[in-house]
Phi, psi and omega in degrees: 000060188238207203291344181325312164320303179237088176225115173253020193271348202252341184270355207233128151225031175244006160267129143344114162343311164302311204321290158335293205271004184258004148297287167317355211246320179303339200296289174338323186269349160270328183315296151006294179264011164266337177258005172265284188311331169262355171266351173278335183279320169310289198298322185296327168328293180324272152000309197265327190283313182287357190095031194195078192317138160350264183346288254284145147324164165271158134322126177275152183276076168260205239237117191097331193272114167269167179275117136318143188262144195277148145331287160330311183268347132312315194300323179281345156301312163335290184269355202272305149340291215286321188264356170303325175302302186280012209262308169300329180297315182293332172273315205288304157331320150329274160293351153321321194274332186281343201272108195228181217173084167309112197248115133104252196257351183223173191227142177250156189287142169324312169317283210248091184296013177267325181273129176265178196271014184264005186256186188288317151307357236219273167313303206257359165279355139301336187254309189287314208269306181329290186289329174283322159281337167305322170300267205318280206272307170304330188236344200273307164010258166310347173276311180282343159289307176332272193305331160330305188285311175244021129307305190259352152004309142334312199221043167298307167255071194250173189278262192353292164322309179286331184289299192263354188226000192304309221275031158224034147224355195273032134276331175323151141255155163296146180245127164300119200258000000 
């Protein structure tokens, strides 16, 4: 999941370097919630086909009854994949937008030894897409997996937790108190 996905650098020679890359960098800061919108519109489709709404509660789970996996709970499977994948790219780009390199008296952005990092397009593409993927994505993620993960703390080996959250606890062992 790296720049390959969104590279326009090869259809254009009338842009910048800078330009190219705070294209790529807004695609990169939507992409997340374009991969959240189409896996929630499969499965509900998915959902709608099998007979078995996006919404509807499970089934409760008794003596014979095995447990199912939901639409929902693919979908949160779906996307928890995508961004797991995609989650270096996205920190590493991220910091990317801070990275300049002082030449004589002044410091230029790295993409573009042309743009410095003092000018005015610079600071504020720095301000939308940098501070804001630093927020959203670097810090916010792991933070909302963290609370996932101790919301349900409780109910770790239950199918549901595990079905939607096993692959950022199954290396854990329970600690003995």
């Amino acid at each position: 999941m790296g720049d390959h996905l969104v590279n326009p650098d090869c259809l254009t020679t009338s842009s910048t370097a800078a330009e190219l890359y705070y294209s790529k960098q807004a695609a990169f800061a939507l992409l997340p919630f374009v991969v959240v919108l189409v896996s929630f519109i499969i499965w509900y489709i998915f959902g709608m086909l099998k007979g078995v709404p996006f919404f509807k509660k499970r089934p409760k789970v008794g003596k014979g009854v095995p447990p199912i996996s939901t639409p929902k709970d693919k979908f949160i499977v779906t996307v928890s994949a995508v961004l797991y994948l995609m989650f270096p790219t996205l920190v590493s780009r991220t910091f990317q937008m801070f990275s300049c390199s002082t030449v004589g008296n002044d410091s230029y952005f790295r993409v573009d030894m042309e743009e410095s990092c003092n000018s005015y397009r610079y600071k504020v593409m720095r301000g939308l897409l940098g501070i804001s993927q630093l927020i959203v994505y670097v810090i916010g993620l792991p933070l909302l997996m963290l609370w996932f993960l101790i919301r349900n703390k409780g109910r770790l080996n239950t199918f549901v937790v595990q079905c939607r959250y096993g692959v950022y606890f199954a290396g854990y062992k329970v600690r003995d108190k």
